[in-house]
Every structure is written in C-alpha cells, then in structure tokens.
N, C-alpha and C positions, 0 to 999 in steps of 0.2 A: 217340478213344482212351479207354477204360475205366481208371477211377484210382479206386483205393481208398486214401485216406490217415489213418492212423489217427495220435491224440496221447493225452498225457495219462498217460503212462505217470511210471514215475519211482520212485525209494525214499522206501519210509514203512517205520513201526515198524509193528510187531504189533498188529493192532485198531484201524488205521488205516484212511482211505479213500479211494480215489479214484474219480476219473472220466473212463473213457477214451472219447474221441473219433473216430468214420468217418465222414470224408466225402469222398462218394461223385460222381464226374461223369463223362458220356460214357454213359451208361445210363438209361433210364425207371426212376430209382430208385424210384419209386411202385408197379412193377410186379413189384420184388424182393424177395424175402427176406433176411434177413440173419441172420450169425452170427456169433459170435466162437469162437476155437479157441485154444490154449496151447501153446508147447510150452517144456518145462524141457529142462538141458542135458541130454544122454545119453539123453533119451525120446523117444518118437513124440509129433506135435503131437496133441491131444484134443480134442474136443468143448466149449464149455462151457456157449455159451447160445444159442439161436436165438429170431427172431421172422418172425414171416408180415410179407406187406406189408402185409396193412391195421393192422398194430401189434395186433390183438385175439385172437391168438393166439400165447403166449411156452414156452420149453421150459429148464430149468438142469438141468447135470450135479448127479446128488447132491451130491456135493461142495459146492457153491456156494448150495446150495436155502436162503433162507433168508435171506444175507449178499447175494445181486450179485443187480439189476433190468437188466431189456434195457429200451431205448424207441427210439422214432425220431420224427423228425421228417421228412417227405416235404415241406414246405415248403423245408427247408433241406439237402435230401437226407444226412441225417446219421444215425449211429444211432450210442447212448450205451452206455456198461456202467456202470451203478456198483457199486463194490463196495466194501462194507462188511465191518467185521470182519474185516481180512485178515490171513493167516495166514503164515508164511514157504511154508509147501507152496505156496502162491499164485503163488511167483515164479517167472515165464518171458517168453518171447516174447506178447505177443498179438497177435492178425490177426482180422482181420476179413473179410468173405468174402461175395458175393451169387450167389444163384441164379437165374435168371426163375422165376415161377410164375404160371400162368394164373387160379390159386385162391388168390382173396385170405386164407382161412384157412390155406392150411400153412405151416408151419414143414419145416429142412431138421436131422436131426442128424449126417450119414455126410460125411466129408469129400470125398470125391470126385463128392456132390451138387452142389457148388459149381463156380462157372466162374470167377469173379474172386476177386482176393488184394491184399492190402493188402502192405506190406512190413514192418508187424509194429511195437510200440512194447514196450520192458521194461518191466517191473515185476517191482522187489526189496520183497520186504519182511524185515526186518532182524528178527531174534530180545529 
C-alpha cells in the first residue's frame, strides 16, 4: 500500500519559515519524482515545486522562485520543502505527490502527471 505522509505544516507570521515533510513508503521512492501542490480555500490545487528522482533536477512556481528549496533524501525516502520568507498568499493545503519516472532527470509540473497523494498538511501564515 502506497502512503504519502506529509508534516511540518503549521502557523507562522510573515517572513517566516518552515519546513515541510514527505515521507513516502510502499514505492521504489528512488525511482520517483516528486512534487508539492497547494491549494487555498475557493481555488484549484497548483503547482508549486517538483524534483526528478535523482534530486539533480528541481522546478518552482514563479511565485515561490527564490523563497522555497525542494530536496530529498532517497535514503530515508523523504522529500522536504523549505520555505522561506513566507507570505500570507502562501497559505493552503500542501500535498505532496510522486510520479514513476524511468528518467532520472525529469521533473513532473501538470497535476494529473502524478499517481500518488499525500493527505495534505496546512500552512497559515498570519499578516
């Protein structure tokens, strides 16, 4: 059974940081991609960041370019977001998300690329 478990979520002020958490089991997570996606209340969930499986290849929504680093660790099948300088626009659901990929360079950014889903951790950040 396929579990994506994300954490790390939580309320910060403005230009604050955190660091959120997926870890992943039930899957050659070494052979995955990964992503994170958003979604705020009333919108469609977005894009935000992906990384290929061998970690050497990362992708951020403009929005974020700049402020949030993707990483993974394939040791401990886990992949990180951090993000800095956060902004109230910032605040939603996050989910995290893997792909297979035969090619250890891609990255995925279209959401119905993905096969697996996390069940998502908040993050407010407060004005």
């Amino acid at each position: 059974q396929v579990q994506l478990v994300e954490s790390g979520g939580g309320l910060v002020q403005a230009g604050g940081s955190l660091r959120l958490s997926c870890v992943v089991s039930g899957l050659t997570f070494s052979r995955h991609a990964m992503g994170w996606f958003r979604q705020a209340p009333g919108k469609e969930r977005e894009f935000v960041s992906a990384i290929s499986w061998s970690g050497g290849s990362t992708y951020f929504v403009d929005s974020v370019k700049g402020r949030f680093t993707i990483s993974r660790d394939n040791r401990k099948n886990t992949v990180y977001l951090q993000m800095n300088s956060l902004k109230p626009e910032d605040t939603a659901v996050y989910y995290c998300a893997a792909v297979y990929s035969s090619v250890g360079s891609y990255y995925y950014t279209k959401r119905a690329e993905y096969e697996y889903w996390g069940q998502g951790t908040q993050v407010t950040v407060s004005s």
